[in-house]
N, C-alpha and C positions, 0 to 999 in steps of 0.2 A: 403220810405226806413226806414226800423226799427233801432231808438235809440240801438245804440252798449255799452255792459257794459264792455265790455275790457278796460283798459287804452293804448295810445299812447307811447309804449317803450322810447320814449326821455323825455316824460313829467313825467313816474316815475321815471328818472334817476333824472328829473331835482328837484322833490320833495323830491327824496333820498338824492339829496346835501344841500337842504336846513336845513331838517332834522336834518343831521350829524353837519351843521355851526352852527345851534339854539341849541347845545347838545353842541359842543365845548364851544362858549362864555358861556355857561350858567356855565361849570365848570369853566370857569376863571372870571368871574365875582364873589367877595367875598362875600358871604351869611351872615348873622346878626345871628351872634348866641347872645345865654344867658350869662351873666356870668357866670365862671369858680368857685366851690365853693375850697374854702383852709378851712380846719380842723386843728384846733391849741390844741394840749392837754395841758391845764395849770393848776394850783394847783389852791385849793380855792380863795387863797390872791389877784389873779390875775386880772386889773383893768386898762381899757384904756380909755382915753377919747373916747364918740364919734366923733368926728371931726378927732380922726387919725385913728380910724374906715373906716369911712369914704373916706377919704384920699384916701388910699390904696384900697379899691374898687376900686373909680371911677377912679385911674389911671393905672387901670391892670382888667379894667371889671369883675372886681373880686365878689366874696362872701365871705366873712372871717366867719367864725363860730367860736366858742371859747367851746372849751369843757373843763370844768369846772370837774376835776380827782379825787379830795382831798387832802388831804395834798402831799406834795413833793415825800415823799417816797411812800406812798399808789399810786401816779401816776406813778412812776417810776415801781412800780412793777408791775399796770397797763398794762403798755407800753412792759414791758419787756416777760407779759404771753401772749398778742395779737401779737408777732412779726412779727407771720407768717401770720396774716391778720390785719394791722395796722388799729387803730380805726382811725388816726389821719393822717397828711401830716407832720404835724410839732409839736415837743413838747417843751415849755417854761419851765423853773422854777426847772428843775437839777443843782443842786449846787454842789462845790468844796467836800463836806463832803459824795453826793452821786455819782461823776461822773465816779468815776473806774470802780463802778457796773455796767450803765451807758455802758462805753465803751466794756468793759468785754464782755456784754450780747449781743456786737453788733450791735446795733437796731439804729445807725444812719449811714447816706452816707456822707460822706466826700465833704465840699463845704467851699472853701478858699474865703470868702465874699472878696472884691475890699474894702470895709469898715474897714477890720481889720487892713490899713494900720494906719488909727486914733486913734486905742486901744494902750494904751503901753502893754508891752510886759508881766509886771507883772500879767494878768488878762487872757494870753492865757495859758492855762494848756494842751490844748490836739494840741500834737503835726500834728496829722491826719486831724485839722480842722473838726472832727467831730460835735465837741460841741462848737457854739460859744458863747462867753464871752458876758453879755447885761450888768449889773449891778452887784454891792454892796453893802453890809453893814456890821456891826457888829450884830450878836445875844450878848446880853448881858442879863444881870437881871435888871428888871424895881423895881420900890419901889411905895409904896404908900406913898406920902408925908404925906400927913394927921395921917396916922396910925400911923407911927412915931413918929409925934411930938405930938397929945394926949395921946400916951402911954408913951411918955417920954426915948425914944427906941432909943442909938444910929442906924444911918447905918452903915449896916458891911461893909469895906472896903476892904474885902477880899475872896478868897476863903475858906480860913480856919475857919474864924469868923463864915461861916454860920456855922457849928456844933456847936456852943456856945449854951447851954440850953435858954438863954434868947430867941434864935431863932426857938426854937421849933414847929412844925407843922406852920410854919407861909412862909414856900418856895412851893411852886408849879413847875415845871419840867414837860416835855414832854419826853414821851417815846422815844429814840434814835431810835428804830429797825422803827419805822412810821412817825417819824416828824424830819425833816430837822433841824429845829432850838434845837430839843433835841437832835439832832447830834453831833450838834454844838457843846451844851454846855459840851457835854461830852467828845468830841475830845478836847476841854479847860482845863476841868479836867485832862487826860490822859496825855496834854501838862505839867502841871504845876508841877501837883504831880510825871511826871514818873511812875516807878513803883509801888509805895504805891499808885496810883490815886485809889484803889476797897478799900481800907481801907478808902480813903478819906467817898467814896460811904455807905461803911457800916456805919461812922458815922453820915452822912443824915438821911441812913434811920433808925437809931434809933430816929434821932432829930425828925422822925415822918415827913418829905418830902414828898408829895402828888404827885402822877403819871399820869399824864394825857395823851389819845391817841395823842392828837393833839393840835396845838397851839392854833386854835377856840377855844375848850373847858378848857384851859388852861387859856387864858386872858378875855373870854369873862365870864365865869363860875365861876371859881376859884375865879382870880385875883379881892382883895378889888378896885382898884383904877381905873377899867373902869367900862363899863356901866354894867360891868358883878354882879356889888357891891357882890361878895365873901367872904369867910374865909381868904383867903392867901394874904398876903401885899405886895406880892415878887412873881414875875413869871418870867420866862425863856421867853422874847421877846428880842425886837431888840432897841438899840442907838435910833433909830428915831422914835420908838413908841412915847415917852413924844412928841414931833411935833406934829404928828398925835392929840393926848389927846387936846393940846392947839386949834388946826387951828381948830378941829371940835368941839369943848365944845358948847353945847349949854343948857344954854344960855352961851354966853362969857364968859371966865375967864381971868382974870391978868397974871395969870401964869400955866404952866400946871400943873396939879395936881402930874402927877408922874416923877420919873428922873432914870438913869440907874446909875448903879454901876459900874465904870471904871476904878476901880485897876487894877494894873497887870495883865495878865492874864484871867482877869473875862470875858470878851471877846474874840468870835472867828470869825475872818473875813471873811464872806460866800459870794461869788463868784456865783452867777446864767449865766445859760447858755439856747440856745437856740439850738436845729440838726434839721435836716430831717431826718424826720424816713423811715428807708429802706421799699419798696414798695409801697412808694406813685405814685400815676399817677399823678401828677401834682409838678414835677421835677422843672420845669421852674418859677412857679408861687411861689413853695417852698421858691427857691435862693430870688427873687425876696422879699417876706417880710423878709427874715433875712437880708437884704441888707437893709431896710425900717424901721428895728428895732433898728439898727446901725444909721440912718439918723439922725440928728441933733431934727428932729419934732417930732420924738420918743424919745426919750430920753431924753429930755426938757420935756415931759409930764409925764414920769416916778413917778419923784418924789413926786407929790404930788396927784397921785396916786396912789401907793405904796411904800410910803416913804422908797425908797432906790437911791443911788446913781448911773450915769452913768459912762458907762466905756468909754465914748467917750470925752473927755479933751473939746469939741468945743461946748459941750452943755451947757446953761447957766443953774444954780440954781435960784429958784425961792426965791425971798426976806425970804418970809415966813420962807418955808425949808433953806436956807443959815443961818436964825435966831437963829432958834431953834431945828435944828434938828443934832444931837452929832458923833462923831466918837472917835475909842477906839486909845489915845496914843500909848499904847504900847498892842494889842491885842494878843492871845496864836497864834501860829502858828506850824502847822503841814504838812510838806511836801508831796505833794497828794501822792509820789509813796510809803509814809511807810504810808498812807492812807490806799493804796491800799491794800498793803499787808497784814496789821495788822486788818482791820476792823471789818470784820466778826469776828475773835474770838476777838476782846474787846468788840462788842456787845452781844457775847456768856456768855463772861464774867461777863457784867452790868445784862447783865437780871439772871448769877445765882446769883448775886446777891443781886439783888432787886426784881426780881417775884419769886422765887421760894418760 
């Protein structure tokens, strides 16, 4: 009898059910995927430990990237022309000076972290939970100790002292329209002087006031008193810059070489924030490090890596930073919503003032 190549109707039924069983469990059995990459747009200054790198990987299988924009506003504008195809998932380093624009442009999704039950309340600015609150500091004016006292040169204690001819060509400033901390100092100005704040400006820039795009080439360039060794004795940084100067001097120093100017006024308190930027695909993972960035093990790292302060009351200060690192008494304040309103034309303003 000849070998038949038909099959036995019950035995492909019974191949068919196995089939189909080995096809079900293999979909409910969960597959090993790769980690999930998260894209973070951050400004230059931007700096994390690896251990909270780290961290946050291995507890969300994650991939963290850091995309490194430029300065604060150069990222924000960034951010703002990519909207409708996001470079990023997440953007760091919008501040109080640039966040109207920020919300304006629309470019983040609304996400009430569980963490901002630990922020006080002073440090939430957007009502929508768009943007949330990470850190602080003051922008202030650093000095060069040294220059000072070989030249025999009080410190000006004031905003008005800097037009005094003694001080002539010896301030350095960031341009408000592309750096955050030139924002700053100009929303300070605006605060102090009121109205006359462009007359204040026009008597800088006769005292011969140097213009810089951005804070890098401002403190590292300019500025006599870091490693930048400059013309200017005097730059538009931050209260905890001198820290920074001290903890890292190498070789060691006694004392840090520079200090900020903390009169009235001469400071302005900037507020950094962290959104999700609308269009990400990675929604989940998004929340997940703004919730991470709030956490106590961030925030605690902050500091002395970016010497600014947190917003989270339960993070401790690091000896160092608790030492030496400054906050402005009574710093200028500007309330964000005449922020909003007013900014574009003050910055219309300072630049016919000082570029034209």
């Amino acid at each position: 009898m000849k070998n038949s190549t038909k099959s036995h109707p019950e035995h492909s039924r019974f191949l068919f059910t196995v089939i189909v069983i080995q096809t079900l469990l293999a979909a409910c059995t969960p597959q090993p995927t790769g980690p999930q990459t998260l894209t973070v747009m951050v400004h230059d200054s931007f700096s994390v430990s690896e251990k909270i790198v780290s961290g946050f990987n291995q507890a969300n299988n994650a991939n963290l990237v850091l995309l490194k924009s430029g300065d604060a506003g150069v990222m924000l504008s960034k951010a703002i022309l990519s909207k409708q195809a996001p470079l990023a998932d997440v953007l760091y380093g919008v501040d109080n000076t640039f966040l109207s624009r920020a919300l304006e442009a629309g470019i983040f999704e609304s996400y009430a972290s569980p963490a901002l039950e630990d922020v006080p309340d002073e440090f939430g600015l957007d009502e929508s939970h768009g943007a949330v609150p990470i850190d602080f500091g003051d922008v202030c004016i650093n000095y060069d100790k040294a220059y000072f006292l070989e030249h025999g040169l009080k410190v000006p204690d004031s905003l008005e002292a800097l037009v005094e001819p003694e001080y002539k060509g010896l301030l350095v400033v960031e341009n408000p329209n592309t750096s955050s901390p030139g924002l700053a100092f100009m929303l300070a100005t605006r605060a102090h002087f009121g109205e006359g704040w462009l007359t204040f400006w026009q008597s800088l820039r006769e005292n011969e006031v140097v213009i810089a795009n951005d804070w890098e080439s401002a403190y590292y360039t300019n500025f006599s008193g870091s490693s930048g060794h400059g013309l200017q004795p005097m730059v538009v940084s931050y209260a905890t810059s001198p820290a920074a100067e001290f903890i890292f001097a190498d070789p060691p120093v006694d004392e840090s070489p520079t200090a900020s100017i903390l009169g009235q006024d001469t400071c302005f308190r900037q507020i950094e924030f962290a959104g999700i930027l609308k269009g990400t695909q990675q929604r989940a993972l998004a929340e997940k490090f703004l919730d991470y960035m709030l956490s106590v093990d961030f925030q605690e790292d902050m500091p002395m890596q970016m010497f600014v302060f947190p917003v989270n009351p339960e993070a401790k200060l690091p000896e160092a930073f608790l030492k030496y690192a400054e906050q402005a008494t009574d710093p200028a304040r500007i309330p964000a919503e005449e922020i909003a309103a007013n900014r574009d034309q003050w910055l219309d303003d300072w630049s016919e003032v000082m570029l034209r």
